[in-house]
C-alpha positions as CSV (number, residue, x, y, z in Angstrom):
1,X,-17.8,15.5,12.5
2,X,-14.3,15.7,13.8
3,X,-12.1,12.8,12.4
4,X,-8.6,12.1,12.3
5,X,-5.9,10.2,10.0
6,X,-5.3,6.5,10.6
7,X,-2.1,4.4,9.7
8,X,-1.1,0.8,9.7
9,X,0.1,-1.8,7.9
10,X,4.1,-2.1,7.7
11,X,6.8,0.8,7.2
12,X,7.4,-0.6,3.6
13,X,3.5,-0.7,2.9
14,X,1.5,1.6,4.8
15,X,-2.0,1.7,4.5
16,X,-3.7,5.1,5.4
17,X,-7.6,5.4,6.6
18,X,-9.6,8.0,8.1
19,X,-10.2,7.4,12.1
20,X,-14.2,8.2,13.2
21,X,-14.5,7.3,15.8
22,X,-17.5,5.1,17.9
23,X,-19.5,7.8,18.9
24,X,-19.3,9.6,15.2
25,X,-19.8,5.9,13.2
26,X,-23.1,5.2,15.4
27,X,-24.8,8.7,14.8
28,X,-23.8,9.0,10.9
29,X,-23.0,5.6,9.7
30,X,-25.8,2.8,8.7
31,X,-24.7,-0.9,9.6
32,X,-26.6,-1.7,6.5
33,X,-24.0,0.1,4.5
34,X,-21.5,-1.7,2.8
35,X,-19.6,1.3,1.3
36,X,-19.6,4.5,1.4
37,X,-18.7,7.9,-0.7
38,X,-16.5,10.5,0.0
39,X,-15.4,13.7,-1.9
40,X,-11.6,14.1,-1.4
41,X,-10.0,17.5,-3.2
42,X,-13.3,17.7,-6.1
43,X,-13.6,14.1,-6.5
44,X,-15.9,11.0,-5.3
45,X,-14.1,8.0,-4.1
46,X,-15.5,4.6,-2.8
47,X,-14.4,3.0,0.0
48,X,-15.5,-0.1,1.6
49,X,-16.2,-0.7,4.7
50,X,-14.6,-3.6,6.5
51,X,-16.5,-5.6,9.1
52,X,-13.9,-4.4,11.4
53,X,-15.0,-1.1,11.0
54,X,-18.2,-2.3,13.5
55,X,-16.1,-3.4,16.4
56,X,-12.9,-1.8,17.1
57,X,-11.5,-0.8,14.0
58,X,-13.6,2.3,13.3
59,X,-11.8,3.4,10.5
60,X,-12.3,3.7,6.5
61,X,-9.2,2.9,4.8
62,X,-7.5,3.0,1.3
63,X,-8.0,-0.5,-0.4
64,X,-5.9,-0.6,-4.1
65,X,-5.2,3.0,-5.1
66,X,-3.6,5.5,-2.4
67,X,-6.0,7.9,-2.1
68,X,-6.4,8.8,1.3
69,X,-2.3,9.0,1.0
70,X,-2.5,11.5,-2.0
71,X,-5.0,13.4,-0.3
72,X,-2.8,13.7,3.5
73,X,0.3,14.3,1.4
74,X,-1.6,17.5,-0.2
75,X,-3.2,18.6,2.8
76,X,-1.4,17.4,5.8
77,X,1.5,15.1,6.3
78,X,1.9,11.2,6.3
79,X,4.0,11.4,8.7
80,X,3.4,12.3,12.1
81,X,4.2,11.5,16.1
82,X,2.8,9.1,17.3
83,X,-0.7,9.3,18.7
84,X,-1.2,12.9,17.4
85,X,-2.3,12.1,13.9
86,X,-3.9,15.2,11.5
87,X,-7.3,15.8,12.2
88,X,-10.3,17.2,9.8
89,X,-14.1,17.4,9.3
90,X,-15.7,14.5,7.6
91,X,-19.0,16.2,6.5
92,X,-22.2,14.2,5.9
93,X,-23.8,15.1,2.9
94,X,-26.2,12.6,1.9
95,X,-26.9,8.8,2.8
96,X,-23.7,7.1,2.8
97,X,-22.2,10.2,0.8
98,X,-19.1,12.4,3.5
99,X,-17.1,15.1,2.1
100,X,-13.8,15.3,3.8
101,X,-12.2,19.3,4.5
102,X,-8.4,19.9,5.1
103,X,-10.0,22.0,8.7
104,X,-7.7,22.0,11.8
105,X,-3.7,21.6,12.1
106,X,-1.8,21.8,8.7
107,X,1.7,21.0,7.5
């Protein structure tokens, strides 16, 4: 699925996430799920997902730790114009289990 990079919070303390998208969370997404997995770069990460993330906010975002950060500043940017943010493939690979690739646009 085609998803795209995600940022909010303040310009001191940005928070990054990974955008879905309504049509992508209800074909691959369980609302019984309360987290999911993701590989990022080799490695499995857990992220929860927020309530939010069923209504409007249809994004997965870093909680704690930067990794979604890390992993955009490897493959992408964290900064971009507004409203054209990186995009990628977030593949399903299992229940609750995505692998995210560094496809489309790079630095």
């Amino acid at each position: 699925m085609r998803a795209s990079a995600w940022r909010g919070g303040s310009r001191d303390n940005p928070i990054y996430g990974i955008r879905v998208g309504r049509p992508n969370r209800d074909a691959y997404f369980m609302r019984s799920w309360t987290s999911i997995e993701v590989e990022m770069g080799g490695q499995w990460e857990t992220f929860t997902l927020t309530p939010g993330f069923w209504n409007q906010c249809t994004e997965f975002r870093d909680s704690g730790t930067p990794k979604i950060r890390r992993w955009l500043e490897c493959h992408f940017t964290t900064d971009w114009p507004k409203g054209h943010p990186p995009q990628f493939e977030l593949v399903p690979v299992g229940e609750g289990r995505f692998r995210l690739e560094p496809t489309g646009a790079s630095r």
